[in-house]
C-alpha atoms as one frame of an Amber mdcrd trajectory, in Angstrom:
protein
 -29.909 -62.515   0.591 -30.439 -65.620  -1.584 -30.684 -64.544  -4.778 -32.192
 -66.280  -8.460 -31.085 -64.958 -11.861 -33.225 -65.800 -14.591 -31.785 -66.651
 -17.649 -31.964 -64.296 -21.183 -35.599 -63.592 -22.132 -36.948 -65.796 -19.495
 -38.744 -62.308 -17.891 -41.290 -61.798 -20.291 -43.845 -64.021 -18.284 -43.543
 -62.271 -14.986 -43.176 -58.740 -16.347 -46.819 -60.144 -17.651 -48.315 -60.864
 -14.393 -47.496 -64.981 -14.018 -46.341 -65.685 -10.688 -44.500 -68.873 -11.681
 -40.777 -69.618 -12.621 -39.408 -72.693 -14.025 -36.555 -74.374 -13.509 -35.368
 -74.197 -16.826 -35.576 -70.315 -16.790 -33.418 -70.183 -14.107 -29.368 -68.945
 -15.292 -28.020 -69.122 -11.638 -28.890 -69.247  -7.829 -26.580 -67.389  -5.316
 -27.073 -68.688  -1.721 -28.640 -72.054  -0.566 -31.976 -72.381  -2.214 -33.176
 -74.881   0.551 -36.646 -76.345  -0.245 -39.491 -73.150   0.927 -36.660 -70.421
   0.818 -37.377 -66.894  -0.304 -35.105 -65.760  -2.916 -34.435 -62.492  -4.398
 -35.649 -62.500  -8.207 -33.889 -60.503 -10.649 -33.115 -60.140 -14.479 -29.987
 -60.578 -16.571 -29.209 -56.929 -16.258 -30.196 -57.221 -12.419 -33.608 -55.401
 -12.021 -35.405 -56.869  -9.238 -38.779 -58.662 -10.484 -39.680 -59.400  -7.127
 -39.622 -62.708  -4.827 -40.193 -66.020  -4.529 -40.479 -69.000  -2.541 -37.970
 -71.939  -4.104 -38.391 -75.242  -4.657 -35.937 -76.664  -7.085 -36.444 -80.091
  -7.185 -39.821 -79.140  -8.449 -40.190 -78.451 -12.339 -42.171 -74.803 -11.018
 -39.286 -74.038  -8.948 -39.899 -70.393  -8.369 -43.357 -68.896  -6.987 -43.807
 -65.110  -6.900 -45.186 -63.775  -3.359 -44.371 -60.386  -3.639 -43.050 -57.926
  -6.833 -41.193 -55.619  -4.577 -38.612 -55.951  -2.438 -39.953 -56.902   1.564
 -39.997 -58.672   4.697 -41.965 -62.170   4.222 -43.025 -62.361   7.844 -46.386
 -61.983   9.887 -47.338 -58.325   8.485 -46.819 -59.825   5.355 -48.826 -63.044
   5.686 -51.869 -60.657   7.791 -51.743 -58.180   5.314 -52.309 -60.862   2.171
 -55.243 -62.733   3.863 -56.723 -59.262   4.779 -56.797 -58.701   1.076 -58.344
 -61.777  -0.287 -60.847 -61.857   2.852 -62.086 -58.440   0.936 -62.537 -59.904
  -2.560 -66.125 -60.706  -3.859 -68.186 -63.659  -2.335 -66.303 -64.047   0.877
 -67.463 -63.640   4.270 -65.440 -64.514   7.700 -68.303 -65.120   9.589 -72.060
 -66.417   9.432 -73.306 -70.392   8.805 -72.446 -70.187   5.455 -69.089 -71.541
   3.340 -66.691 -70.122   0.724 -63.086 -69.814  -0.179 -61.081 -67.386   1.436
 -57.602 -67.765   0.291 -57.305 -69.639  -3.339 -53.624 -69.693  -3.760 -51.651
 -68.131  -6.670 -55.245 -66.207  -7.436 -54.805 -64.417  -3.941 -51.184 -63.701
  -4.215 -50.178 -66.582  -1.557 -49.500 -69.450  -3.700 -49.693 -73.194  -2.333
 -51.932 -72.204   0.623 -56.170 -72.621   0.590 -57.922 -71.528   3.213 -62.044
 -72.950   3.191 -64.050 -71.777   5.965 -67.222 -73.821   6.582 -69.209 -72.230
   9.575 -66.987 -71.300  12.595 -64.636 -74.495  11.503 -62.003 -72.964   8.739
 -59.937 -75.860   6.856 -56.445 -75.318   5.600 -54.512 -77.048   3.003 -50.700
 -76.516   2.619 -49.339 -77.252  -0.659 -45.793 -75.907  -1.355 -42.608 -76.107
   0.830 -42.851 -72.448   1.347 -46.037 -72.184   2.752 -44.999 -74.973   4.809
 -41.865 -73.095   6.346 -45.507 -70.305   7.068 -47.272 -72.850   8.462 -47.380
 -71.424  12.105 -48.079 -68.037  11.213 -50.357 -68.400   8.855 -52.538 -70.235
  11.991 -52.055 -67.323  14.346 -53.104 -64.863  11.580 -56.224 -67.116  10.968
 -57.318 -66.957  14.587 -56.889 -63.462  14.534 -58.783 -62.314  12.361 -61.164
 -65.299  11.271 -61.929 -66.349  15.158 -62.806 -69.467  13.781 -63.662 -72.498
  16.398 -61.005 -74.945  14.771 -58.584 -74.952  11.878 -58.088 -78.209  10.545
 -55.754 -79.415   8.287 -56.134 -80.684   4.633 -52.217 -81.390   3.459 -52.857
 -84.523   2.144 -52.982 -83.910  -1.670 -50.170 -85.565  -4.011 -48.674 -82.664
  -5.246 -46.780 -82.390  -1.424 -45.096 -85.254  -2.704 -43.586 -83.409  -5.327
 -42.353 -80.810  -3.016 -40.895 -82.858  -0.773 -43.278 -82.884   1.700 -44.996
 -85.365   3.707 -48.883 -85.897   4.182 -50.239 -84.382   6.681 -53.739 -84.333
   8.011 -55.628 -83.358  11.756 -56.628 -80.092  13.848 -53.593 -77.456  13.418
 -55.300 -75.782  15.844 -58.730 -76.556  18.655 -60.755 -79.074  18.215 -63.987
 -80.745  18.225 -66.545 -81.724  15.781 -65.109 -82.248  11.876 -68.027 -82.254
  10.834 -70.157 -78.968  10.345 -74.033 -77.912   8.521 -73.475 -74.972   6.530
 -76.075 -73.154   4.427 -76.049 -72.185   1.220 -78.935 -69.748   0.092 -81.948
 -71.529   1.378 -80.543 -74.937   1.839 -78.093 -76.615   4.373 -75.454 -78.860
   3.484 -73.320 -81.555   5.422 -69.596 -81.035   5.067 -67.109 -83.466   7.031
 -64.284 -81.905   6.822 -61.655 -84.662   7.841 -62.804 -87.245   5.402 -64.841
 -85.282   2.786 -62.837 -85.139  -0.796 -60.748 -81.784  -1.120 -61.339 -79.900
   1.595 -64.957 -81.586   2.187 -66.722 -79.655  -0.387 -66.721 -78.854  -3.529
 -66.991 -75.051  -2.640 -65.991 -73.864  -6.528 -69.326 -74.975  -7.543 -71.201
 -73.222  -5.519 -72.699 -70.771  -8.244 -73.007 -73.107 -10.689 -75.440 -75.118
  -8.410 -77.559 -71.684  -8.118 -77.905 -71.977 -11.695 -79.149 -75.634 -11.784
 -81.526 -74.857  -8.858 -82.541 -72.135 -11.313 -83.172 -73.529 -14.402 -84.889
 -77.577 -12.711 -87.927 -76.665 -11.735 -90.671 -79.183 -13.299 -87.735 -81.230
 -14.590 -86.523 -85.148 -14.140 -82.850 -84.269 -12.956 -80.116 -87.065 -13.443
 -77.133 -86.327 -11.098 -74.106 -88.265 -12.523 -71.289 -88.429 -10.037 -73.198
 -86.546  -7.294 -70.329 -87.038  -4.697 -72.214 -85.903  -1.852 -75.674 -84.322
  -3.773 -74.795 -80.769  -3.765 -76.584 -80.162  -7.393 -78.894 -83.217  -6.676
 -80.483 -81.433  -3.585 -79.691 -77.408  -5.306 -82.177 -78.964  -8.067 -84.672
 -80.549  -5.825 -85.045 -77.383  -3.408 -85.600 -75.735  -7.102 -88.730 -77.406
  -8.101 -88.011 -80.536  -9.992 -90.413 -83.140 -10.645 -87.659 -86.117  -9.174
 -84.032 -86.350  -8.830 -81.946 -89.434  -9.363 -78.227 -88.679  -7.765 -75.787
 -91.433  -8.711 -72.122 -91.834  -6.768 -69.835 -95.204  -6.535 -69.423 -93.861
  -3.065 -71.660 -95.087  -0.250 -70.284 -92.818   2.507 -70.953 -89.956  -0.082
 -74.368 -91.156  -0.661 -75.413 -91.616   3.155 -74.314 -87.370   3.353 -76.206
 -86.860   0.163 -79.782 -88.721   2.084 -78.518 -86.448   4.846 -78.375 -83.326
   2.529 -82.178 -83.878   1.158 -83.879 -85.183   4.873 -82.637 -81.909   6.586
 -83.949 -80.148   3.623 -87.294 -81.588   3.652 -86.281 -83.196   0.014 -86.214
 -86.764   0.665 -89.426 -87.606  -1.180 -88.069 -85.883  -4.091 -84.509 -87.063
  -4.615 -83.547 -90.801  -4.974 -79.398 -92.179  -5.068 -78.056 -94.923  -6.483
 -74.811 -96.530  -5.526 -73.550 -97.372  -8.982 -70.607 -96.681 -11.078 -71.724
 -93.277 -13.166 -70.667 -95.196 -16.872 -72.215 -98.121 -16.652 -75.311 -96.387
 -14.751 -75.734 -94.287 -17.870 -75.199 -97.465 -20.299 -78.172 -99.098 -18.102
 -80.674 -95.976 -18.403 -79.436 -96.158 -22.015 -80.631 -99.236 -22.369 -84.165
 -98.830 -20.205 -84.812 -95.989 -22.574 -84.999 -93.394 -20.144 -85.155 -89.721
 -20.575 -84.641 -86.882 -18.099 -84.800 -83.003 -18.134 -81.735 -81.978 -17.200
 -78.591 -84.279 -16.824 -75.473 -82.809 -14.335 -71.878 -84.527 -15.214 -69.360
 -83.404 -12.531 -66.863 -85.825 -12.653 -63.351 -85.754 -10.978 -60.701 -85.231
 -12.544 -59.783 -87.681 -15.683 -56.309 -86.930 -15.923 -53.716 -84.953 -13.906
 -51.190 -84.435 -16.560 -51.430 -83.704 -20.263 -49.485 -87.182 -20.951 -52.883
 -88.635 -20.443 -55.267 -86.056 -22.148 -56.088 -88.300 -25.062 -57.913 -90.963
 -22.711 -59.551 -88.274 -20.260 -60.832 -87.081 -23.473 -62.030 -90.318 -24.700
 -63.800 -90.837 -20.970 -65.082 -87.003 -21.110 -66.931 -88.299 -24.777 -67.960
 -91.445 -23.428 -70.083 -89.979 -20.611 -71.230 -86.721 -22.332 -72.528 -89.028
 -25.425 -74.711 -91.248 -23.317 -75.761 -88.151 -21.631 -76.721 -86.380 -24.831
 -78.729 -89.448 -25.567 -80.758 -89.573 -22.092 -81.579 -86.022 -22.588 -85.848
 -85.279 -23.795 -86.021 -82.333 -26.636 -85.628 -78.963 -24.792 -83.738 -81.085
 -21.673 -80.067 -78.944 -20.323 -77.462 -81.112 -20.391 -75.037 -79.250 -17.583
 -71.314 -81.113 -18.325 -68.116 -79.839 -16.574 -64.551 -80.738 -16.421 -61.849
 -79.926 -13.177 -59.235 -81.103 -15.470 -56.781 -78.097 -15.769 -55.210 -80.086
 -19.093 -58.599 -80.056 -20.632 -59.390 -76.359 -21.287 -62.527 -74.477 -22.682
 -61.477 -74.732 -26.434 -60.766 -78.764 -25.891 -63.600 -79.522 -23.754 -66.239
 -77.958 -26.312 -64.628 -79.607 -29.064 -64.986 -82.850 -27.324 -68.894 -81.752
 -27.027 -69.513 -80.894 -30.611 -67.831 -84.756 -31.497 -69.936 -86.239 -29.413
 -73.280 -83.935 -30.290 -72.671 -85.522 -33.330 -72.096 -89.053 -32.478 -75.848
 -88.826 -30.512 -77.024 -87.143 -34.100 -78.063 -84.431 -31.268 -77.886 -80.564
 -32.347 -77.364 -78.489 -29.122 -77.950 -74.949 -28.413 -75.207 -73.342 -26.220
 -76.558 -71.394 -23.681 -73.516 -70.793 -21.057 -70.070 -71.086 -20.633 -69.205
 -70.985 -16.519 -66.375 -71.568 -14.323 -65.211 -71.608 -10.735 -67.260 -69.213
  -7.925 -65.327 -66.062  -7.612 -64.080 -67.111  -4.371 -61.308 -69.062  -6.661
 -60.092 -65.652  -8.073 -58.845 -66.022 -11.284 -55.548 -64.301 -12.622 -55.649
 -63.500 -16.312 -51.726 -63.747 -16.832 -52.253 -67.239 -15.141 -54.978 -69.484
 -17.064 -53.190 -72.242 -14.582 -55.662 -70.394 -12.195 -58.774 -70.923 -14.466
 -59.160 -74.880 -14.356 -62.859 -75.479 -13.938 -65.032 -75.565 -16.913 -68.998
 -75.801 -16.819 -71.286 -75.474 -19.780 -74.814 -75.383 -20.189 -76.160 -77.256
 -23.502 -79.933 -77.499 -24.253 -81.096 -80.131 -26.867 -82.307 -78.684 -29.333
 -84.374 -81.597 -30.599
């Protein structure tokens, strides 16, 4: 069997619980590690730590699937999604949406699985789940019974894997896009063309919370892709909403999202770029209740933290400003390279910039469909806090 030997005190992270190996921790390889292989891991002294798909011409070039010693085949792959399909806040059937297989955080790393009604997306990410690929699609139709899987392997990171982009129905087909609900209110979600896998599925409590805590409130909705908080804070009572997106198609789903809600009259959205929108409202002296920033991601690596952080300030300053006495100023940040610590530094520097003083009410992250290991914070990536101005 193909076996990796990790070099001298390069076990202390998976003994830990991380499911990732380096290239750099690696003394030798034994066999052909051909891109997606699964290799035997063991110590200097030869203990086997488990195994792991291979990748090395990528920097992560080891990825744990299993700490024992076993067949990677169908039983395998059945068993795993069987697992994660019983964590908390997943369901296999019924109109709603959720996660049901978030990578490393379910033990199957490179592979997410998004169901959104009976039509379950998948996105492959790593040459190993690749070499799956065909299983994991009978195992799906087993025991999801969806309608349709179709296929989300278009992010970069395939590149860096050596894989191709790939996008279309891996299996049926029909209609890409699907209403789901979530609690009281329906949501579009085009699957083939929608960002990610068409929804941003990892916010899904967080927009509880906003529909929570808007009612009576102005709501300003910066980056609103496709109005998922704008409409959440309109179905929760709020006075007006003003969703703003440099996306058009985005902004046509969002007018779908608040019509089949019987929200229209409520929520307004503006095709604008969300800085210079803000700048503008700056300048018109408007003030709002509550303020949502959910922008993408400002950088992918940490060689350009220092200007995500600089864009992260920007935006959260002029949204400080905007914000009446008492307003909730809910900020996040999908940028893995910007964690909690950072991200509420950034805050406090630009609290202080608007000569605001903020009371911090919550610190959130992803739904717990995107399980989170603790030995892995690389699973942890999305930050959301809750600020209220305190004058």
């Amino acid at each position: 069997m193909l076996t990796l030997t990790l070099a001298p005190g390069k076990d202390k992270r998976l003994l830990a619980g991380h499911p990732w190996i380096y290239r750099t921790e690696i003394a030798h390889i034994d066999g052909d590690p051909s891109p997606g292989a699964v290799a035997l891991v063991k110590d200097q002294r030869g203990r086997v730590l488990g195994q792991a798909m291979l990748n090395v011409r990528s920097q992560i070039a080891g990825r744990l699937l299993s700490r024992t010693e076993e067949p990677i085949d169908e039983s395998f792959v059945e068993r795993r999604i069987r697992e994660a399909l019983a964590r908390e806040g997943r369901s296999s059937r019924g109109p709603d949406a959720c996660r049901l297989v978030f990578g490393e955080g379910d033990h199957l790393p490179g592979l997410i699985l998004d169901r959104y009604g009976d039509l379950v997306a998948m996105q492959i990410l790593t040459a190993g789940m690749e070499r799956l690929r065909d299983t994991i699609v009978r195992v799906v139709r087993r025991i999801v019974e969806p309608r349709a899987i179709y296929e989300r392997s278009d992010a970069s990171v395939r590149k860096l894997e050596g894989l191709d982009l790939r996008t279309g129905f891996a299996w049926g087909s029909g209609e890409t896009g699907v209403w789901v609900r979530e609690g009281d209110l329906h949501f579009f979600v085009e699957v083939a063309r929608g960002q990610k896998t068409g929804f941003f599925l990892d916010q899904r409590e967080n927009r509880q919370l906003v529909k929570r805590l808007a009612r009576g409130r102005e709501i300003l909705d910066c980056f609103c892709y496709s109005g998922g908080f704008s409409v959440s804070a309109a179905g929760g009572g709020a006075a007006s909403v003003l969703g703003v997106d440099i996306s058009d198609e985005s902004l046509s789903w969002a007018a779908q999202y608040a019509d089949r809600n019987a929200l229209g009259a409520c929520c307004t959205f503006a095709s604008a770029n969300a800085f210079d929108h803000l700048r503008a409202l700056g300048r018109e002296g408007r003030a709002f209740g509550m303020i949502v920033l959910d922008p993408p991601a400002f950088t992918k690596g940490r060689d350009a933290l220092a200007g995500a952080l600089r864009g992260y300030n920007e935006i959260n300053l002029r949204a400080m400003k905007l914000l009446s006495p008492g307003g909730i100023l809910v900020t996040c940040s999908c940028s893995y390279h910007v964690d909690t610590p950072v991200f509420l530094d950034m805050l406090r520097a630009a609290a202080a910039d608007a000569r605001r003083e903020f009371r911090l009410l919550e610190i959130r992250t992803q739904a717990r469909d995107h399980p989170i290991l603790l030995a892995a914070k690389e699973t942890q990536y999305l930050k959301c806090v809750i600020l209220e101005a305190a004058n």
